[in-house]
TORKOL-717262 format. One record per residue (C-alpha): residue number from 1; residue in one letter; x negated, y negated, z negated. Coordinates in nm, 2 decimals. Each point is the difference from the previous one (the first is absolute). Example, Ala and Ser with C-alpha at 12.3 -4.5 7.8 and 13.67 -1.06 7.14 Angstrom:
% TORKOL-717262
- firo; kollo; c1; c2; c3
- 1; A; -1.23; 0.45; -0.78
- 2; S; -0.14; -0.34; 0.07
This chain:
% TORKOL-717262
- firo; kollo; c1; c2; c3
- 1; X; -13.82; -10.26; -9.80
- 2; X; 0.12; 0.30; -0.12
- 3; X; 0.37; -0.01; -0.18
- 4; X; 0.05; 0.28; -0.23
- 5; X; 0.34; -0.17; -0.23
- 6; X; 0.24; 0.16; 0.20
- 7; X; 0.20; 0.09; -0.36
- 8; X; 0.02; -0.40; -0.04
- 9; X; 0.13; -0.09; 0.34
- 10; X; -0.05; 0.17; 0.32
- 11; X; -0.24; -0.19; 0.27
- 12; X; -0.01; -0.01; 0.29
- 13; X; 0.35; 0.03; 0.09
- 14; X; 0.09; 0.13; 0.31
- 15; X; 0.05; -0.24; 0.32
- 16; X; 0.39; 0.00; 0.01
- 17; X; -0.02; -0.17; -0.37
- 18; X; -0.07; -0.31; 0.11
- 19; X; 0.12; 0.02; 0.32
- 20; X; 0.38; 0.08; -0.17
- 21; X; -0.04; -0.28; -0.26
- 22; X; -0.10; -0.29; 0.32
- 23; X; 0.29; 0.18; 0.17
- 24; X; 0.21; -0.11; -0.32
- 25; X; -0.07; -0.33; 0.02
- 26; X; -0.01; -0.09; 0.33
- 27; X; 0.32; 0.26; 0.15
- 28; X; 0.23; 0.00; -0.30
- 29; X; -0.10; -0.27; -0.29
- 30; X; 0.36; -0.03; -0.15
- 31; X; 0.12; 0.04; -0.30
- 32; X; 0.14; 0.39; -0.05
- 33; X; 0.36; 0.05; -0.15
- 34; X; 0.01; -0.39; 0.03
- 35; X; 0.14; -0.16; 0.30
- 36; X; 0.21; 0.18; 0.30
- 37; X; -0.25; -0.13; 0.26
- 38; X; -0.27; 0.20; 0.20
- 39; X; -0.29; -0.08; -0.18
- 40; X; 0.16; 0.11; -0.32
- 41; X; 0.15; 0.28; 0.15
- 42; X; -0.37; 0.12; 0.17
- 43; X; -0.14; -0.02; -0.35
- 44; X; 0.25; 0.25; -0.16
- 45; X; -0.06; 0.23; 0.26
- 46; X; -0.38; 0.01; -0.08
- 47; X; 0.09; 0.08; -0.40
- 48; X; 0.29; 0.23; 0.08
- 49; X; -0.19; 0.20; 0.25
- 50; X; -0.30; -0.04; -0.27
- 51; X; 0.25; 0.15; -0.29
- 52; X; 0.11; 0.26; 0.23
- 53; X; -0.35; 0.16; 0.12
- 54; X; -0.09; -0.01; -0.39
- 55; X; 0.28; 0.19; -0.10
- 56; X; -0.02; 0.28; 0.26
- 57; X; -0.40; 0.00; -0.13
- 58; X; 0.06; 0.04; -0.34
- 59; X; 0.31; 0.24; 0.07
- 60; X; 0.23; -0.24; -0.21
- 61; X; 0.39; 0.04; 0.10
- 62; X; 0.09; -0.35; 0.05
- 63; X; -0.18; -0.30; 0.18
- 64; X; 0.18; -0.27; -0.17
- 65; X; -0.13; 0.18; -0.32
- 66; X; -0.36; -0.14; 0.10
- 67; X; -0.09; -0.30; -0.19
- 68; X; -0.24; -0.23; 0.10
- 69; X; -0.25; -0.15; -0.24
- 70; X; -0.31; -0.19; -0.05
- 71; X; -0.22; 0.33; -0.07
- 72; X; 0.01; 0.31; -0.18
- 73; X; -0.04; -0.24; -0.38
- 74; X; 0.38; -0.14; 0.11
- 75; X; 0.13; 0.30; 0.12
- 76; X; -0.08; 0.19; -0.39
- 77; X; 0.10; -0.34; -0.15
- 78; X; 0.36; 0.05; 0.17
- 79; X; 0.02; 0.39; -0.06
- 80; X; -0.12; -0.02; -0.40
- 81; X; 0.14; -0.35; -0.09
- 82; X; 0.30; 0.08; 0.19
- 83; X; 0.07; 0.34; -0.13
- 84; X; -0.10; -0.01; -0.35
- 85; X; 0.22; -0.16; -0.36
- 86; X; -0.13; -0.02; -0.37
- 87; X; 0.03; 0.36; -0.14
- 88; X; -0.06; 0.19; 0.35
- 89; X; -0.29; 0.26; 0.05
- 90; X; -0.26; -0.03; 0.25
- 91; X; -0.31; 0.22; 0.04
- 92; X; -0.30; -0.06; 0.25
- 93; X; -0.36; 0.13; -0.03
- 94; X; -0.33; -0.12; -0.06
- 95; X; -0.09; -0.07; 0.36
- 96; X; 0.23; -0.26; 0.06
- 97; X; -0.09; -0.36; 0.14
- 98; X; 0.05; -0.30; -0.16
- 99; X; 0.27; -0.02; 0.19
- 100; X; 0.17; 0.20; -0.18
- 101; X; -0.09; 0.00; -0.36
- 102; X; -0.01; -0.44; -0.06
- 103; X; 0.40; 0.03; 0.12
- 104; X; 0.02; 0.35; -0.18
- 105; X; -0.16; -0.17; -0.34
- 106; X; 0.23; -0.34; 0.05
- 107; X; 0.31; 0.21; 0.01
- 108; X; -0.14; 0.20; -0.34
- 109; X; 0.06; -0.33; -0.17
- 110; X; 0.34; -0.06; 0.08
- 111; X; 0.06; 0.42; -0.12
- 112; X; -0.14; 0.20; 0.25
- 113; X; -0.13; 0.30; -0.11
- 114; X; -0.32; 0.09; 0.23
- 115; X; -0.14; 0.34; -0.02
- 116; X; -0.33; 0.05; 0.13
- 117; X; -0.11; 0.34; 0.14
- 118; X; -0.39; 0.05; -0.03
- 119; X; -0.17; 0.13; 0.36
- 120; X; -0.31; 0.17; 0.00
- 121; X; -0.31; -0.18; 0.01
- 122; X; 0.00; 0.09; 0.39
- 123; X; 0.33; -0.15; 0.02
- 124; X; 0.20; 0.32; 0.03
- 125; X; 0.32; -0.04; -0.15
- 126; X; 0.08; 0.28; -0.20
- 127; X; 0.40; 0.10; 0.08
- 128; X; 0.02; 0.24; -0.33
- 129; X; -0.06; -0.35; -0.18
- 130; X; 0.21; -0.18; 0.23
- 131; X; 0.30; 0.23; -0.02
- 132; X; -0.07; -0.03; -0.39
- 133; X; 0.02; -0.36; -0.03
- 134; X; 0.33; -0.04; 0.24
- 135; X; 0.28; 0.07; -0.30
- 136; X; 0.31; 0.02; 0.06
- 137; X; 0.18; -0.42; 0.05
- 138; X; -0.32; -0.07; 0.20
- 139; X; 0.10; -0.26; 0.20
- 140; X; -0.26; -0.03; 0.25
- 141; X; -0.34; 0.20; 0.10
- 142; X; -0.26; -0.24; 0.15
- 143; X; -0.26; 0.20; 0.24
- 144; X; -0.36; -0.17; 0.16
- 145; X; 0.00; 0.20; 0.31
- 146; X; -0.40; -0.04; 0.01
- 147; X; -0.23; -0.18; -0.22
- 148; X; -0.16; -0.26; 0.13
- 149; X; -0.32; 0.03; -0.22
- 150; X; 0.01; 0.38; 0.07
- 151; X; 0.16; 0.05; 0.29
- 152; X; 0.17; 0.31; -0.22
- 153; X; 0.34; 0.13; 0.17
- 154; X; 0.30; 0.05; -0.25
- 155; X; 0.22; 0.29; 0.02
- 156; X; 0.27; -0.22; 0.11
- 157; X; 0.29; 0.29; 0.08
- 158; X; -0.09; 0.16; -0.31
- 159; X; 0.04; -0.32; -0.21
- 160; X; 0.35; -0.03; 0.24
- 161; X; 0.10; 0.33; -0.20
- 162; X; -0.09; -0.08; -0.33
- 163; X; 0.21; -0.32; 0.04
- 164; X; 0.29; 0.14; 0.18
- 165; X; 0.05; 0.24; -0.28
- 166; X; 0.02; -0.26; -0.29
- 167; X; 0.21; -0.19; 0.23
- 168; X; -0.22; -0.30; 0.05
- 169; X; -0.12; -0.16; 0.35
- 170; X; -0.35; -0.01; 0.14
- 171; X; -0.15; -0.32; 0.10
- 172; X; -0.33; 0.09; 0.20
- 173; X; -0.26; -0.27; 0.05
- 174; X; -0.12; 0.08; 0.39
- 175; X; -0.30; -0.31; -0.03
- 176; X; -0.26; 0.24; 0.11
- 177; X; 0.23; 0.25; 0.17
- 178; X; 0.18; -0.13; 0.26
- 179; X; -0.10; 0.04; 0.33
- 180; X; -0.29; 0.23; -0.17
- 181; X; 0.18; 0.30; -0.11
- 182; X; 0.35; 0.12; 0.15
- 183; X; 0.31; -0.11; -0.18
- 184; X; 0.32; 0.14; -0.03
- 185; X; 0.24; -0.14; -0.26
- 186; X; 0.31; 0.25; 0.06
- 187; X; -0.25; 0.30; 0.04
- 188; X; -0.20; -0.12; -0.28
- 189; X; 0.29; -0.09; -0.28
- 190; X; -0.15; -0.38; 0.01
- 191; X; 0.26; -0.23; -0.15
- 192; X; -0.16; -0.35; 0.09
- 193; X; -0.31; -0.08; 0.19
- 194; X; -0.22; -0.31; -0.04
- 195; X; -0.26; -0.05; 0.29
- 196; X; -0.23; -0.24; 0.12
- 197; X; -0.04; -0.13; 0.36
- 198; X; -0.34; -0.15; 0.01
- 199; X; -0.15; 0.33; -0.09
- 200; X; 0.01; 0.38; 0.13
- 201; X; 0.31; -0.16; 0.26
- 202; X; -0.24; -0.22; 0.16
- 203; X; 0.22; -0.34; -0.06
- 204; X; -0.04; -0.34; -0.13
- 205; X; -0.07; -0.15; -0.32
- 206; X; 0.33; -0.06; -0.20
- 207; X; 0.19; 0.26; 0.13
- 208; X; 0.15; 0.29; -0.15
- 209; X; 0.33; 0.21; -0.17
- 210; X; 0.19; 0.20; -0.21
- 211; X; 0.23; 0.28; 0.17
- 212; X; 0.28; 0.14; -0.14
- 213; X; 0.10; 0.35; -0.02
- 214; X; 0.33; 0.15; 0.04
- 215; X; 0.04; 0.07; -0.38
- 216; X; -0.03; -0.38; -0.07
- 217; X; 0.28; -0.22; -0.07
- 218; X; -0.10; -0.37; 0.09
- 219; X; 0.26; -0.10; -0.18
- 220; X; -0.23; 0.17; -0.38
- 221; X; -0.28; -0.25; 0.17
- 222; X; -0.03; -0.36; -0.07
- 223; X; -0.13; -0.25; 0.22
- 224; X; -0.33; -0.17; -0.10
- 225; X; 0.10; -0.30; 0.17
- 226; X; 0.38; -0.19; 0.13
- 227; X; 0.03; -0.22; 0.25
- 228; X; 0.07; -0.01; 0.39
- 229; X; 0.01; 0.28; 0.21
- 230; X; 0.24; -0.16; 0.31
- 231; X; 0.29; 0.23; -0.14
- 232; X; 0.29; -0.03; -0.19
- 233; X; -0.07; -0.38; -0.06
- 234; X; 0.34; -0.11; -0.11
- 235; X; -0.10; 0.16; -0.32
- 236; X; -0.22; -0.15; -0.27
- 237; X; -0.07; 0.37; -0.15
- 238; X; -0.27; 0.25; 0.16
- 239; X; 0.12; 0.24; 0.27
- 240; X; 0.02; 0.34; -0.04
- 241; X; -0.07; 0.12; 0.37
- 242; X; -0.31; 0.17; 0.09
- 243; X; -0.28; -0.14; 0.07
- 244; X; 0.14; -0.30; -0.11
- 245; X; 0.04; -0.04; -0.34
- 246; X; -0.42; 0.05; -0.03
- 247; X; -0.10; -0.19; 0.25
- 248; X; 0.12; -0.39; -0.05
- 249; X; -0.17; -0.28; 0.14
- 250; X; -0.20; 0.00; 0.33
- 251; X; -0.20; 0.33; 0.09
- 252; X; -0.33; 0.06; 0.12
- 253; X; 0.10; 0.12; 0.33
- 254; X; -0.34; -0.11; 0.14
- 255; X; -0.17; 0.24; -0.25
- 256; X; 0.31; 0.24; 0.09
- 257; X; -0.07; 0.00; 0.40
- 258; X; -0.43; 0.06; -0.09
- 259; X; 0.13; 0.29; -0.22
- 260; X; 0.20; 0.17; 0.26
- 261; X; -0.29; -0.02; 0.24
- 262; X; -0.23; 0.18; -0.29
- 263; X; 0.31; 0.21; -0.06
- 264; X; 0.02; 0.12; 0.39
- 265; X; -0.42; 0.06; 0.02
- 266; X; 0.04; 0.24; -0.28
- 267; X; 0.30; 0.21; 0.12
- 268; X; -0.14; -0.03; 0.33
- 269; X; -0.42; 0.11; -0.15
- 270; X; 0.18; 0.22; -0.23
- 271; X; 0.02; 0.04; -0.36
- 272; X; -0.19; 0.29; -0.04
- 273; X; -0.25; -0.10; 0.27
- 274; X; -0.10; -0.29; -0.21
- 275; X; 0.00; 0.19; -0.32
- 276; X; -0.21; 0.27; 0.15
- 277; X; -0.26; -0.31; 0.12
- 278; X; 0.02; -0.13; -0.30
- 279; X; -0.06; 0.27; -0.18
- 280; X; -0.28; 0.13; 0.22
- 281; X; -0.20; -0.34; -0.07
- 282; X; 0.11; 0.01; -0.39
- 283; X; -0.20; 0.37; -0.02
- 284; X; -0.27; -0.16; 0.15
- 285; X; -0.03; -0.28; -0.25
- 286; X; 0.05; 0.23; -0.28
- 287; X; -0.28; 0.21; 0.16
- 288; X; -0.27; -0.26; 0.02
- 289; X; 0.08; -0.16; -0.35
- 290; X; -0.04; 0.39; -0.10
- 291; X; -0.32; 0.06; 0.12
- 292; X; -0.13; -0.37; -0.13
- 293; X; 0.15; 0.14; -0.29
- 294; X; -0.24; 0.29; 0.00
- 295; X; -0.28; -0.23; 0.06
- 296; X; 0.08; -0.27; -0.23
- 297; X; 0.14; 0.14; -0.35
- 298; X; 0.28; -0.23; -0.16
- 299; X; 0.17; -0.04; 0.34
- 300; X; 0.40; 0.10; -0.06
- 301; X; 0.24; 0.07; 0.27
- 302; X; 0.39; 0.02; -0.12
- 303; X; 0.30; 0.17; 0.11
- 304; X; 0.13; 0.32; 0.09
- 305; X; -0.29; 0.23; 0.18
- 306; X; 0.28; 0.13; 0.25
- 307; X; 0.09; -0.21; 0.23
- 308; X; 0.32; 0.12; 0.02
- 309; X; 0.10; -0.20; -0.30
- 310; X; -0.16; -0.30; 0.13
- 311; X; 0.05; -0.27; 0.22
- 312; X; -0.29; -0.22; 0.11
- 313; X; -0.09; -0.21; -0.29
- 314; X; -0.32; 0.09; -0.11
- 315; X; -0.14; -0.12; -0.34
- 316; X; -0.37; 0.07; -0.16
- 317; X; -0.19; -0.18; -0.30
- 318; X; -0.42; -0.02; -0.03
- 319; X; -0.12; 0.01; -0.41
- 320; X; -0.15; -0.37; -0.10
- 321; X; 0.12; -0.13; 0.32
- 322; X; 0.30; -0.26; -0.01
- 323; X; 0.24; 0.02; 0.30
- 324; X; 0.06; -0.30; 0.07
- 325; X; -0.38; 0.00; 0.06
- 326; X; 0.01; 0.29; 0.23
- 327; X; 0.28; -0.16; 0.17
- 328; X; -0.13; -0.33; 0.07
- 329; X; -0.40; 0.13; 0.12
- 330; X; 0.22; 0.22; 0.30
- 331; X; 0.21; -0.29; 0.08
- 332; X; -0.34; -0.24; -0.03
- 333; X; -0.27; 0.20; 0.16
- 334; X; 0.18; 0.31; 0.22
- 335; X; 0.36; -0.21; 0.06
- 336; X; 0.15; 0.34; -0.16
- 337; X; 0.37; -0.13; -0.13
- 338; X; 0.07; 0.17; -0.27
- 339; X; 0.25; -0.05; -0.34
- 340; X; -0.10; 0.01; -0.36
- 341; X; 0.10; -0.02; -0.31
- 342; X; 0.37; 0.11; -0.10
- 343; X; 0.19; -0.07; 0.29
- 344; X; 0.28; -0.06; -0.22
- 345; X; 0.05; 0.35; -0.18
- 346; X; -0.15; -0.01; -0.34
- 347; X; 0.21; 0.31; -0.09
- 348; X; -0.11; 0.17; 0.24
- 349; X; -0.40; -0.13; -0.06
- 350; X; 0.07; 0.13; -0.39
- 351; X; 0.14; 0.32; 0.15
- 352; X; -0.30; 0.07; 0.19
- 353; X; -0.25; -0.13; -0.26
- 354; X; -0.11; -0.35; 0.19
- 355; X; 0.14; -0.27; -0.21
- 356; X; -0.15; -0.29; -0.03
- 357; X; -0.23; 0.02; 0.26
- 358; X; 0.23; 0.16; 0.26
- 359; X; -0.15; 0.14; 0.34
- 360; X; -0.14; -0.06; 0.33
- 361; X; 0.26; 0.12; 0.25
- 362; X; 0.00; 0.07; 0.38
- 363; X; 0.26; 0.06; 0.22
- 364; X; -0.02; 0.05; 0.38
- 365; X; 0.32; -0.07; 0.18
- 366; X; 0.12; 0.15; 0.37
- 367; X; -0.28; -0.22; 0.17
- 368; X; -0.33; 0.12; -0.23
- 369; X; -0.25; 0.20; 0.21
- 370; X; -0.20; 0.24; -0.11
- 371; X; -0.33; -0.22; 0.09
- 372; X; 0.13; -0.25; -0.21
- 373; X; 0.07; 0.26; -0.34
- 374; X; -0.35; 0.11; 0.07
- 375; X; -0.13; -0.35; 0.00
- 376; X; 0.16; -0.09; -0.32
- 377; X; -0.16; 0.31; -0.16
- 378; X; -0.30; -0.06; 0.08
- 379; X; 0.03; -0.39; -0.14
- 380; X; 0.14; 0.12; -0.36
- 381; X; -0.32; 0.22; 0.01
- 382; X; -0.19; -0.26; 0.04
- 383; X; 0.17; -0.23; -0.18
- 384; X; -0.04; 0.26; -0.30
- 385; X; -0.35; 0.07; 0.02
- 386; X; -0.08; -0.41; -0.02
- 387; X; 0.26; -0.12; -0.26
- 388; X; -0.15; 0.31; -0.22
């Protein structure tokens, strides 16, 4: 088998993953924030020391301003239902996930005014148009870090400047760029950060967060949810304390220990290391869908053609061929795991010119080898030349 949807979830994950979350269960297993006892107490340590490596990460200013969440979709839920009233301004751009635009287009029907800045049909987001759409009263900027159809790279400190200087905040979706790409929010001008943990972190389904930036007032952002959170109980009102007042009910901190294991492989690997892996097996995709390309007329690769604006995602299309065909003859006859279709971004399918049909998409992840890129060229080849 040969797993190249790396973009959708990362797998493998690394040994200490599963050995954190057993560790969990069997050395802590209390309730965190709940009870004064050991096991509780050995379960808060695993999310505080969790919230504390991810804020030194992502260069964020306060621990406690780490929120946990189910995945990157609750995290953007939080920032943009949380942020945004009837009459406010928000612009984003065409490459954005579905997990932005379905809460983006909810809140334009209570009076939300979403602008929509158009990327080029290689995903590039155009700042001149950017900086254009940001007026003045702009209440929030919302940035995709990386496409995952694409894998295009937004100019995410230049978007920081168009939004500083209309006096709005930045809310960047990290999905695809966390753990991939370095992040900096203070060097960077990044307001909020939504990220997943099941993805370029290395963790477990159903974890995730939304960081908060210096500039942010929790007290502008409204809880999604209300309930307990093991503090301030003698009131029947939601707590204002960080992380508190976002956090109610009982956490994941299973998930949470798996994700600081993922979280210490990729300090320890290395950011850059595993973008520069990544990124060496991405060109070689891109290469041998190129030269099938050459062979086979109607095969189309998309994205930028520098890999410096890309991460890993790579997405290509075959004339008369449906994808979900090409998907499932890999998967069936060469166990090559691919994704296809949308993958939950219609914008940014209608951006690139894919929509309805969508795209076939491969992503290798820090474990792909170059044997196993090779192999799954050499299966879309053939796949190709007998679906055609």
């Amino acid at each position: 088998m040969i797993y190249l949807d790396n973009a959708a979830t990362s797998w493998p994950k690394p040994p200490g993953v599963a050995e954190a979350m057993v560790g969990a269960l069997t050395r802590a297993g209390g309730n965190p924030g709940r009870a004064g006892h050991r096991l509780s107490l050995a379960s808060g340590h695993i999310m505080y020391d969790c919230r504390e490596a991810l804020a030194e990460f992502f260069g964020a200013p306060d621990p406690l301003g780490v929120i946990f969440t189910q995945n990157a979709t609750h995290a953007l839920n939080l920032a943009l239902h949380g942020l945004l009233r009837p009459g406010a301004r928000v612009v984003c751009t065409s490459m954005e996930h579905n997990g932005v635009m379905r809460p983006l287009r909810a809140l334009e029907r209570t009076g939300v005014e979403v602008a929509v800045v158009r990327c080029g049909a290689d995903g590039v987001l155009p700042v001149d148009a950017l900086a254009a759409a940001v007026t003045p009263g702009t209440a929030l900027v919302v940035v995709n870090h990386a496409s995952n159809v694409t894998g295009t790279i937004a100019p995410v400190a230049e978007a920081a400047e168009v939004a500083r200087r209309a006096g709005a905040l930045l809310l960047v979706d990290a999905a695809q760029s966390a753990g991939t790409l370095e992040i900096d929010m203070g060097r960077m001008g990044i307001d909020l950060l939504a990220f997943a943990g099941h993805k370029g972190l290395l963790g477990p389904s159903g974890t995730g967060g939304l960081v908060l930036g210096a500039s942010v007032d929790p007290g502008r952002l409204a809880p999604l949810m209300q309930g307990g959170t093991g503090s301030r109980s003698e009131q029947e009102v939601q707590p204002e304390d960080l992380p508190d007042k976002f956090e109610s009910g009982t956490p994941n901190f299973v998930g949470i220990a798996g994700l600081g294991a993922g979280l210490a492989y990729v300090r320890e690997r290395g950011v850059a290391a595993i973008r520069a892996h990544e990124m060496k097996l991405a060109e070689r995709l891109r290469e041998g869908l190129l030269r099938l390309a050459g062979r086979a007329p109607g095969v189309t690769v998309f994205g930028p053609a520098d890999p410096a604006l890309r991460v890993g995602a790579v997405s290509f299309t075959v004339d008369g061929l449906s994808v979900s065909d090409i998907g499932f003859a890999l998967d069936e006859e060469f166990g090559v795991l691919t994704r296809v279709g949308l993958h939950c971004a219609p914008a940014a399918h209608r951006t690139i010119g894919t929509l309805p049909g969508g795209t076939v998409r491969l992503a290798p992840g820090p474990f792909t080898t170059a044997a196993e890129v090779d192999a799954a060229v050499d299966a879309i080849a053939a796949v190709v030349g007998r679906l055609r």
